[in-house]
C-alpha positions as semicolon CSV with decimal commas, in nm:
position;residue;x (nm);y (nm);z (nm)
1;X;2,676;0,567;-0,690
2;X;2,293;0,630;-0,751
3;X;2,153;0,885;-0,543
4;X;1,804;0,764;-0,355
5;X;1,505;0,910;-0,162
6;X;1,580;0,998;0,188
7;X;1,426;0,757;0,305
8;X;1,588;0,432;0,172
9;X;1,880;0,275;0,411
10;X;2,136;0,067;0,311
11;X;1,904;-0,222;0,365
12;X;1,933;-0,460;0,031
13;X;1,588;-0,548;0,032
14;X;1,490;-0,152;0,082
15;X;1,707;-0,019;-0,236
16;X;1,544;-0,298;-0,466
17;X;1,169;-0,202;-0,343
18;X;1,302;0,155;-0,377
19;X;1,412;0,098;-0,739
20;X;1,210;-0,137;-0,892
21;X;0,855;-0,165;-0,682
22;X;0,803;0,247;-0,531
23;X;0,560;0,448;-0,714
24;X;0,581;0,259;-1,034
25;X;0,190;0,254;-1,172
26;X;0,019;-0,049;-1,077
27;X;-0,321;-0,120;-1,246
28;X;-0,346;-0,479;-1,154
29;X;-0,579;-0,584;-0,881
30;X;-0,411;-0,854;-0,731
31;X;-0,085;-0,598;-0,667
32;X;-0,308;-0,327;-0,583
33;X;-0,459;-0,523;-0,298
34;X;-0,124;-0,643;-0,124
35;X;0,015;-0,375;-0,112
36;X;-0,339;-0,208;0,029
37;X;-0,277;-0,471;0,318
38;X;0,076;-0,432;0,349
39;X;-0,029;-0,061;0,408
40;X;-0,233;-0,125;0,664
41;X;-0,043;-0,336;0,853
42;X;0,241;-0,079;0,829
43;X;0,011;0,171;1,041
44;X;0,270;0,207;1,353
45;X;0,543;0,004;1,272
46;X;0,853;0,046;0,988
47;X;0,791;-0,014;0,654
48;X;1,146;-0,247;0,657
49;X;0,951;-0,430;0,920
50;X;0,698;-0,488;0,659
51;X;0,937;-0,533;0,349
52;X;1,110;-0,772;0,626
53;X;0,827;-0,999;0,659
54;X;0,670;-1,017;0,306
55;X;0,739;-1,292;0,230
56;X;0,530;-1,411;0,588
57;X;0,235;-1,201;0,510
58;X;0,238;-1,359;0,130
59;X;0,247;-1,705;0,288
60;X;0,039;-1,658;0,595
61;X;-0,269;-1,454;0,372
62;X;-0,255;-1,698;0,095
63;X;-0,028;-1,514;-0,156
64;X;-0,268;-1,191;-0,106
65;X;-0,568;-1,390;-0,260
66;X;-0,894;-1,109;-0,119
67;X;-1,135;-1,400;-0,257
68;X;-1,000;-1,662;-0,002
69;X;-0,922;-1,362;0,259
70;X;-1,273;-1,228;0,186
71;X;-1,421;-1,549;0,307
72;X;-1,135;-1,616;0,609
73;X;-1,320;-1,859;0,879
74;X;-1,260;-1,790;1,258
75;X;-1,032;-2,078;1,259
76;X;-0,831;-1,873;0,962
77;X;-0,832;-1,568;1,225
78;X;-0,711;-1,720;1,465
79;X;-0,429;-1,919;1,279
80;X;-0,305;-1,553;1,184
81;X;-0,293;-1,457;1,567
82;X;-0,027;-1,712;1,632
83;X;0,204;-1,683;1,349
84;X;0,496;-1,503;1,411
85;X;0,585;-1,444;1,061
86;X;0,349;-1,158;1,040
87;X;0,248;-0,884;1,270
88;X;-0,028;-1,014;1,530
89;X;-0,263;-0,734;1,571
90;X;-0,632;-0,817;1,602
91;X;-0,785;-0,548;1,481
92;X;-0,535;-0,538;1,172
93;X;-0,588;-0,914;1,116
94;X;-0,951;-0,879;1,124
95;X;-0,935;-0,523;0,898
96;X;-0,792;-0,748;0,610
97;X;-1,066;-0,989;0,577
98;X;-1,342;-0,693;0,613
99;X;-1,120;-0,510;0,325
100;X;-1,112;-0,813;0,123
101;X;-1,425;-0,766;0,125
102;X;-1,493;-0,443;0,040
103;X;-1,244;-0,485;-0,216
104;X;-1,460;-0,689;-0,411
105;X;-1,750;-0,548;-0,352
106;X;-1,559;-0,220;-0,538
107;X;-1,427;-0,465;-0,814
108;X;-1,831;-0,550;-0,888
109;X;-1,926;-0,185;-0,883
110;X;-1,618;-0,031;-1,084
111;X;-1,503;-0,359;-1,307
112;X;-1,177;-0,360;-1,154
113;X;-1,060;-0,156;-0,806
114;X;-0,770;-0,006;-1,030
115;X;-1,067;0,144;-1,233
116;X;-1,190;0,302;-0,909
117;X;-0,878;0,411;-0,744
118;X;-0,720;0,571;-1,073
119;X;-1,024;0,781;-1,137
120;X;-0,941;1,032;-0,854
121;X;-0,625;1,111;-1,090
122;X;-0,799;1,062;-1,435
123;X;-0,591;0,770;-1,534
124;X;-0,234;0,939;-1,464
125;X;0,002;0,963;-1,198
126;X;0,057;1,238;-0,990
127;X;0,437;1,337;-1,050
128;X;0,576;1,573;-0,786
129;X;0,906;1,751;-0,764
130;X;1,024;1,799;-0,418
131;X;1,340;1,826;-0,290
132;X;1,390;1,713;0,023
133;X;1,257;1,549;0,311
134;X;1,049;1,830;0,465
135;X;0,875;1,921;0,113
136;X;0,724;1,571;0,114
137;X;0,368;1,558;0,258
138;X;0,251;1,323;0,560
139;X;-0,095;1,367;0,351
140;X;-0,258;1,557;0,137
141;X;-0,601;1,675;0,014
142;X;-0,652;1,396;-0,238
143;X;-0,563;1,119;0,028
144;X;-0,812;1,329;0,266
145;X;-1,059;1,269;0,001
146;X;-0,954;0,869;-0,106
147;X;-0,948;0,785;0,291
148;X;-1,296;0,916;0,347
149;X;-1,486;0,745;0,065
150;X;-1,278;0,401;0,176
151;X;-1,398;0,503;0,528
152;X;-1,763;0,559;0,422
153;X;-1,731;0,232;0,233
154;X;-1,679;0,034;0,532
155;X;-1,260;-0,011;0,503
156;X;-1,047;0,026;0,847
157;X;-0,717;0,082;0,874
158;X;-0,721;0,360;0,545
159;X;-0,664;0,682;0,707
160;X;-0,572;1,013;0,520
161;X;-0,162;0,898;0,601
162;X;-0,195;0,541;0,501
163;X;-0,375;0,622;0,140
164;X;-0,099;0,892;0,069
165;X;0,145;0,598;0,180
166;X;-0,037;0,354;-0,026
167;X;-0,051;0,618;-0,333
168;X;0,302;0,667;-0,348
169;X;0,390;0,284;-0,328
170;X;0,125;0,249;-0,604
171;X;0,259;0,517;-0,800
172;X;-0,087;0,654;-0,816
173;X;0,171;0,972;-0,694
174;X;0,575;0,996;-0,784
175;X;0,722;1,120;-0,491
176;X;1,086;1,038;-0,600
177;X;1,243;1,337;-0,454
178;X;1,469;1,531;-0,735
179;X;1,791;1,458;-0,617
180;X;1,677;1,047;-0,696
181;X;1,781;0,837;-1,003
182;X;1,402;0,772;-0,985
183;X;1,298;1,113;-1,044
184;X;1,140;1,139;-1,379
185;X;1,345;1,428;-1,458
186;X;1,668;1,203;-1,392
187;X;1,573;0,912;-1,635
């Protein structure tokens, strides 16, 4: 039986994103920007709700395309609001297309967003050894610091909790707690 983070349930769909998706390094933008909307739409809500509807939020936000997003009419917007696929929250809906965006606007400046997020780790993941549930931060200094440039940048929805959130699912930071098959001192 492989042992897991604490925080995966017996939920198919939640062991494979566990093993095969969580805080593996992405440097790709396209990955890099779903998952920083699937973050943000996580903000109050499960991430198995999330996981759960996906597939909706791929479909519904045109496979996670931020040039089409970037440039979402009103008629877009409100086609969002009433699909029941995703999760219909205004300001969340309307956070995505401003994010979009930014997103490019970081691409232009940087060459890529990966270029710009990885920087604030020099290129490498963070790999941290904690054992149990309590020893894993809500945040942390370097979110702190990611969310407030994002902020200052114009992006909603990216507070200190969501970037930590985001940098473990990016695997900007390993948080696979030691006790995990993850765990780099396991493999």
């Amino acid at each position: 039986m492989k042992h897991r983070c604490f925080w995966v349930s017996d939920s198919q769909l939640y062991k494979d994103y566990h093993d095969n998706e969580w805080g593996v390094p992405i440097y790709d933008d396209a990955l890099l920007f779903e998952f920083l909307i699937l973050e943000t739409f996580q903000a109050g809500v499960s991430w198995i709700t999330i996981l759960n509807k996906r597939e909706n939020f791929r479909k519904a936000f045109d496979n996670f395309n931020y040039h089409k997003i970037a440039v979402y009419p009103e008629s877009k917007y409100q086609l969002l609001m009433s699909d029941s696929g995703i999760i219909r929250n205004s300001l969340k809906i309307r956070s995505a297309i401003t994010n979009a965006q930014l997103f490019i606007k970081i691409q232009e400046e940087y060459g890529s967003f990966a270029n710009f997020l990885w920087a604030f780790v020099d290129g490498k993941p963070i790999v941290n050894n904690f054992q149990s549930k309590e020893d894993v931060p809500a945040k942390t200094p370097l979110s702190e610091k990611i969310s407030k440039v994002l902020k200052k940048r114009g992006f909603k929805f990216l507070g200190p909790t969501i970037v930590y959130a985001y940098m473990q699912a990016v695997g900007v930071v390993n948080d696979h707690t030691t006790s995990c098959f993850k765990n780099h001192q396991n493999l």
